[in-house]
C-alpha positions in Angstrom: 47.3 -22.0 39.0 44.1 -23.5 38.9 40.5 -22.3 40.3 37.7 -24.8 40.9 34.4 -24.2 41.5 33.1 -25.9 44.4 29.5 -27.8 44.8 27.3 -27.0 47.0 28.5 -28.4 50.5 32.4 -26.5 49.8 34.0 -27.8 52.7 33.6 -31.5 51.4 34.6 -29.9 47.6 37.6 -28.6 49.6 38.9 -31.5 51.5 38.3 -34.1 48.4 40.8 -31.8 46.4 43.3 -31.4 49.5 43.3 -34.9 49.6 44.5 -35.5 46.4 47.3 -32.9 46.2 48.6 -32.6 49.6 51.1 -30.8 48.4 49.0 -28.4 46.8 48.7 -24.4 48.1 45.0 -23.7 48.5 42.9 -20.2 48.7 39.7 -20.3 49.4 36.7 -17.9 48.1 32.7 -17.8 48.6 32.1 -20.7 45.8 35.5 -21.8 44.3 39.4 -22.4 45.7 42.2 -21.4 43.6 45.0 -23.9 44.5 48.5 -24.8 42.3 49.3 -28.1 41.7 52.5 -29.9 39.7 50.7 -31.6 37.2 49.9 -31.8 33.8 46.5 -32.2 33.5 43.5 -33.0 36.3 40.5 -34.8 34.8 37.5 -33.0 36.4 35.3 -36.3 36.2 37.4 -37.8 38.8 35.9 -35.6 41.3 32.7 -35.6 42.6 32.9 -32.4 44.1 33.8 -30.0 41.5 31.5 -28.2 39.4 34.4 -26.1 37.3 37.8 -26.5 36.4 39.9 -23.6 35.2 43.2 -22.7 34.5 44.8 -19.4 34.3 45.5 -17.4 32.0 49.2 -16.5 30.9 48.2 -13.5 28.8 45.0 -10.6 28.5 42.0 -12.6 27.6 41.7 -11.1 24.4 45.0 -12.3 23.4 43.5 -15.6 24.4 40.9 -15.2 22.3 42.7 -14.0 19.2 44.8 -16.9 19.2 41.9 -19.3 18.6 41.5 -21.1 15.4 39.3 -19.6 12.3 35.5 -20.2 12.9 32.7 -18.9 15.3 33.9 -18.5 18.9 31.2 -19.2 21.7 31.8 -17.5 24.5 30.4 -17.4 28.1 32.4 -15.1 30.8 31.8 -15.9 34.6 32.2 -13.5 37.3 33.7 -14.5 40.6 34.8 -10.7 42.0 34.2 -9.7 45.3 31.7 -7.2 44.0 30.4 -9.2 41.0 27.1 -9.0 38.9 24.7 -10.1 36.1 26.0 -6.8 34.7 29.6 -6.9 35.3 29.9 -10.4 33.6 27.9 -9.3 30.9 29.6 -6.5 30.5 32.8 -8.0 30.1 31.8 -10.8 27.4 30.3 -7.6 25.4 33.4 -5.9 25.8 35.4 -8.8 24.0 33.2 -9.5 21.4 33.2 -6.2 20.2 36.6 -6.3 19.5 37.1 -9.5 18.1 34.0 -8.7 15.7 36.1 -5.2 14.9 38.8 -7.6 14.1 36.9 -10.1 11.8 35.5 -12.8 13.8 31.7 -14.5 14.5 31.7 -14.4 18.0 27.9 -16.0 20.0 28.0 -14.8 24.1 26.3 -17.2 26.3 23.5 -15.2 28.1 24.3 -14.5 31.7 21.2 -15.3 34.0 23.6 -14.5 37.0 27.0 -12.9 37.7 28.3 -16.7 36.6 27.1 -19.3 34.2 25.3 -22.1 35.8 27.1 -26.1 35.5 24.2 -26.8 33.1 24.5 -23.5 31.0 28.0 -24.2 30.2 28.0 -28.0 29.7 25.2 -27.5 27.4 26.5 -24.8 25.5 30.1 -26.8 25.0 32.0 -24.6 26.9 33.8 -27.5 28.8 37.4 -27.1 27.2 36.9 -29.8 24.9 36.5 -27.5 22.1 39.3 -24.4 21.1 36.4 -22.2 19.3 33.2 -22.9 22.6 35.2 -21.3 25.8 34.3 -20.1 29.2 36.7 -17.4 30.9 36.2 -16.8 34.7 37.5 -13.7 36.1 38.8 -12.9 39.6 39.1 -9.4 40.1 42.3 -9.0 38.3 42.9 -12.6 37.1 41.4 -14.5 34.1 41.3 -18.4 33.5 40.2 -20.5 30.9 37.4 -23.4 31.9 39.7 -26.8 31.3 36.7 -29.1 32.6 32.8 -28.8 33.4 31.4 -31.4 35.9 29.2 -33.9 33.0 25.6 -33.8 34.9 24.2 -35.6 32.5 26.6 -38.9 33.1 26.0 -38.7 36.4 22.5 -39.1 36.4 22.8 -41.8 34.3 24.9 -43.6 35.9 22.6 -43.0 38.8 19.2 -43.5 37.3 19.9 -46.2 34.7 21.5 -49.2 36.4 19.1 -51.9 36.1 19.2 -53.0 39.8 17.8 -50.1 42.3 16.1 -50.7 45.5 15.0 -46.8 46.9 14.3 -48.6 50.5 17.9 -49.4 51.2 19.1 -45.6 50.3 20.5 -44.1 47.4 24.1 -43.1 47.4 24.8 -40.7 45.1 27.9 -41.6 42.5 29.3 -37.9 43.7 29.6 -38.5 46.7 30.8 -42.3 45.8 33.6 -40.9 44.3 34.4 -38.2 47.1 34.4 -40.9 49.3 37.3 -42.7 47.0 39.3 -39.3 46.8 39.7 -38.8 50.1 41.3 -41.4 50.9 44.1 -39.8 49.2 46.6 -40.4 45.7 46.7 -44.2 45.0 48.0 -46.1 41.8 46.2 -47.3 38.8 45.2 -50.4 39.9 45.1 -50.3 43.3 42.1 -52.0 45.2 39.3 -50.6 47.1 37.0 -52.3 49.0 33.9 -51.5 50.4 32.4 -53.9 53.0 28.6 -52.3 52.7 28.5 -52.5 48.9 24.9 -52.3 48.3 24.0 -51.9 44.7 27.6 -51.1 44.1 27.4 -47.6 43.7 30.9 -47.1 45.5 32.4 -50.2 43.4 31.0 -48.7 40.1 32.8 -45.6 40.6 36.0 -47.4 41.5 36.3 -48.6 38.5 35.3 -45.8 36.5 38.6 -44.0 38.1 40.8 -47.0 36.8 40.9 -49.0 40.6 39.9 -52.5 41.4 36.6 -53.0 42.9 36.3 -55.4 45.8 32.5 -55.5 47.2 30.8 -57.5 50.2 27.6 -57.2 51.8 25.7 -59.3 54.6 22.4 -58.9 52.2 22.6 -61.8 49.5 19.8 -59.6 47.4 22.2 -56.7 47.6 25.7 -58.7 46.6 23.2 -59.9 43.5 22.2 -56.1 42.8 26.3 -55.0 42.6 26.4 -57.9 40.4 24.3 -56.9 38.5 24.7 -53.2 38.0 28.4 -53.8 37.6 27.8 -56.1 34.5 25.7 -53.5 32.8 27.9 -50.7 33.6 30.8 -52.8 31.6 28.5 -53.7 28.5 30.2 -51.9 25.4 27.5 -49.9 24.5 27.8 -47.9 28.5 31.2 -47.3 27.8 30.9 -43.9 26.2 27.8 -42.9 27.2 29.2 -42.7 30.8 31.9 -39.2 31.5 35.4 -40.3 29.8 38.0 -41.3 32.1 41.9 -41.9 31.1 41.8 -44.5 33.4 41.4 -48.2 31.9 37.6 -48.9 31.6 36.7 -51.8 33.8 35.2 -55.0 33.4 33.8 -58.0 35.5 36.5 -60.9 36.7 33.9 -63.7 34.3 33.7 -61.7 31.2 35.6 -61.5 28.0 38.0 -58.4 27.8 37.6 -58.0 24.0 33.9 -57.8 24.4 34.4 -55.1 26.9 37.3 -53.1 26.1 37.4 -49.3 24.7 39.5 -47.9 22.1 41.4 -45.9 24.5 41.8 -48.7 27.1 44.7 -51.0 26.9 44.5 -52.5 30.1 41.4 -54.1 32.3 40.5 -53.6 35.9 38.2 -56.6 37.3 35.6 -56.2 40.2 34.6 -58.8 42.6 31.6 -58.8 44.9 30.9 -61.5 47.5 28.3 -62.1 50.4 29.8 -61.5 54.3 28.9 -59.8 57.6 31.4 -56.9 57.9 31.8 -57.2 61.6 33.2 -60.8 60.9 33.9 -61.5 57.1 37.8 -62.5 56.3 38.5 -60.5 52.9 40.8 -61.2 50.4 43.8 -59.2 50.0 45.7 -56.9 48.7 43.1 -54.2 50.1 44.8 -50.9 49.1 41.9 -48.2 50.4 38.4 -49.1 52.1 35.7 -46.6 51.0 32.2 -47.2 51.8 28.4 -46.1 53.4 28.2 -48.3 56.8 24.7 -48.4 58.1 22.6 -45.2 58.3 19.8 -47.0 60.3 16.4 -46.7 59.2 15.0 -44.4 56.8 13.2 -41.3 58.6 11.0 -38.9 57.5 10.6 -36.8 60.9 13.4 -35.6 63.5 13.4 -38.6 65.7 12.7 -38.2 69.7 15.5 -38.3 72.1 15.0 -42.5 73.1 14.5 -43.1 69.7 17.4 -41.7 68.5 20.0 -43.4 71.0 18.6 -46.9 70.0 19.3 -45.8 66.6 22.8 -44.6 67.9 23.5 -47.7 69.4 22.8 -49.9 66.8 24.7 -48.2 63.9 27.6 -47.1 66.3 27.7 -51.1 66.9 28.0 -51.8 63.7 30.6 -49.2 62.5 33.2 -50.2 65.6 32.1 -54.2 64.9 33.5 -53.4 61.6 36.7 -51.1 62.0 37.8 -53.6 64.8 37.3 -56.3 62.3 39.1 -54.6 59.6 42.3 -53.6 61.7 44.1 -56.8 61.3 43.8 -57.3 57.9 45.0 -54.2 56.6 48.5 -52.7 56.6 49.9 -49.4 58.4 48.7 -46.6 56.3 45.9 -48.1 54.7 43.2 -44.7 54.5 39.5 -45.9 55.6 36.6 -43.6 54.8 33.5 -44.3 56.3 30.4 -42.3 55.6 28.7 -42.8 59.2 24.9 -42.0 59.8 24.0 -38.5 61.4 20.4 -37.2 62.8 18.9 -33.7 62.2 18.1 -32.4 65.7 15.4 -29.8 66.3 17.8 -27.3 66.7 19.0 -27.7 62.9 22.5 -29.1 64.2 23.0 -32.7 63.1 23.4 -35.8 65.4 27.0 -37.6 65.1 28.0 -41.1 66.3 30.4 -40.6 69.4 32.8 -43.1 69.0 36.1 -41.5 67.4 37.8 -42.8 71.1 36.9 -46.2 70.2 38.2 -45.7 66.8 41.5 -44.5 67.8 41.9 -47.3 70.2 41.5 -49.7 67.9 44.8 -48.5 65.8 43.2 -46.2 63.7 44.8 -42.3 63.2 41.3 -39.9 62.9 42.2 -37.0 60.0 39.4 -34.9 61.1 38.2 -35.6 64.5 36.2 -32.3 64.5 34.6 -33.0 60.6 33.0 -29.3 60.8 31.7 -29.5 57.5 32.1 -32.8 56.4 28.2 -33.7 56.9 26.7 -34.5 53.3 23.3 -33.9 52.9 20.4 -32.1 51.4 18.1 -29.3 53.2 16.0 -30.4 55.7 17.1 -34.5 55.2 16.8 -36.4 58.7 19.5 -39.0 58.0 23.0 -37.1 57.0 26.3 -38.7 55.8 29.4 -38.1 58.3 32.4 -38.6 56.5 34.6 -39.9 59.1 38.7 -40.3 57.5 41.1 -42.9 59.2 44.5 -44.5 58.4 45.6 -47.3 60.4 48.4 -46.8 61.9 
């Protein structure tokens, strides 16, 4: 049994990780889903949307703890009972250090601030799994489990913040949500391509090869295919390579470069990427296209809820471009192909957000909808005007 705690928009956390084990049995709390799942091991930097991943326990946690190899132990203890505390969590890692230290061992608590360690607190501190003697125990009421995986902040923002080709005009899509947007379209194999027809800077590409995929890009903007370009080289250079989260996927590299130059220790294999210029309503891709993931228009950038006639032109322009584009893409990709579109959505006055009404069209064009309702599925920050609606298709 696993738990994982969720980020802070759970329903999207939720649907990334029911995407990818369909077959999985999932229990929802306040801030984390406990869920089984017939594998071996899940890599937490595969999903954008997790902040924790633990397993549970097969024995008392001080058992657990007993078992660990000579040396200090670090320990943090997390708190996710119904009627949880600062105190109760506290409480609890007090209670097992005073025991082990009766029984001989150096044992450092992690300071609770709150009833559960924050993602920071517990990345920094090492409690990620990756080390036997640094661990974080979450308890559920009556259950324990072991943290397996913290989500690695750090890489994330550099992978954000450090690509050499960044244009803040044209919208920044965060490499979470990038990779949410890859998940959902479900389990594919190593290898497989994914193409997104509104690459950008390539945040969506990057991230597709970071999970071990193929990377197909286009974009109408010339300046934009260059950016992708661009970003993608540098996110391939050697020295990036382990300065980005770890992935047991092969590390990818550009179609022009040498492999040696660019290969890791721990990758025997390469992935390529390949980014061209073309108008998604029109452009002829190459093929095999295995998943299409991308962020179609979101019109322009807004700092104030836009009036009523502003915001149907708005409507009507990206709702243009989205249906342009699925209607192009229909005949070039096979039944079952998944399409995840993250489609613009306004803030209203009323705090409700905006949606493009066009799933009718979208169905008529030979596309199954997944979640025609999407309650839940809006990204965004408080108070942002322009939202992300993650719309999920499969041709049929």
């Amino acid at each position: 049994m696993y738990l994982a705690v969720l980020g802070r928009q759970p329903e999207i956390s939720i649907a990334e990780l029911e995407a990818q084990f369909p077959k999985a049995q999932f229990l929802a709390g306040p801030a984390y889903v406990t869920f089984s799942a017939t594998v071996s091991t899940i890599n937490i930097d595969r999903f954008g949307g997790v902040l924790k991943l633990a397993k549970a326990l097969d024995e008392k946690p001080l058992e657990f703890l007993q078992k660990l190899p000579e040396g200090k132990i670090t320990l943090g203890v997390s708190d996710y009972s119904l009627r949880a505390s600062r105190k109760s969590a506290t409480l609890e890692a007090l209670k097992l250090k005073k025991i082990l230290v009766r029984h001989g061992r150096s044992v450092r608590v992690v300071e609770n601030k709150d009833a559960t360690l924050s993602t920071a607190t517990s990345l920094h501190n090492g409690l990620s799994g990756k080390n036997e003697r640094k661990v974080e125990l979450i308890k559920l009421d009556d259950e324990w489990y072991r943290v397996i995986g913290v989500q690695d902040i750090d890489a994330y923002a550099k992978r954000d913040q450090a690509r050499p080709a960044r244009d803040a005009k044209v919208g920044m899509l965060p490499p979470k949500l990038a990779q949410i947007l890859i998940n959902l379209c479900g389990p594919l194999s190593e290898g497989s391509t994914i193409l997104d027809p509104f690459c950008g800077t390539g945040v969506v590409l990057q991230e597709a090869l970071l999970m071990g995929y193929r990377a197909y890009g286009t974009d109408v903007d010339e300046r934009m295919v260059e950016y992708s370009k661009r970003n993608l080289e540098w996110f391939t250079e050697p020295e990036n390579i382990h300065s980005r989260a770890a992935s047991p996927r092969p590390v990818a590299t550009g179609e022009a470069r040498s492999t040696s130059r660019c290969r890791a220790p721990e990758a025997p294999r390469m992935n390529i990427f390949q980014v061209q210029q073309g108008d998604a309503t029109s452009f002829t891709w190459q093929q095999p296209i295995d998943a299409v993931a991308c962020e179609g228009y979101l019109g322009k950038p807004m700092s104030n809820i836009p009036p009523e006639i502003k915001l149907k032109t708005e409507k009507q322009e990206c709702g243009a471009i989205v249906l342009g584009f699925l209607k192009n893409l229909a005949s070039q990709i096979k039944s079952g192909t998944p399409v995840v579109v993250a489609a613009p959505a306004w803030l209203r006055e009323d705090g409700i957000y905006s949606r493009l009404e066009i799933l009718d069209e979208i169905a008529d064009m030979g596309y199954n909808v997944h979640n025609k309702t999407r309650e839940g599925l809006i990204y965004h920050r408080d108070g942002q005007i322009v939202a992300r609606d993650i719309i999920i298709l499969r041709k049929k």
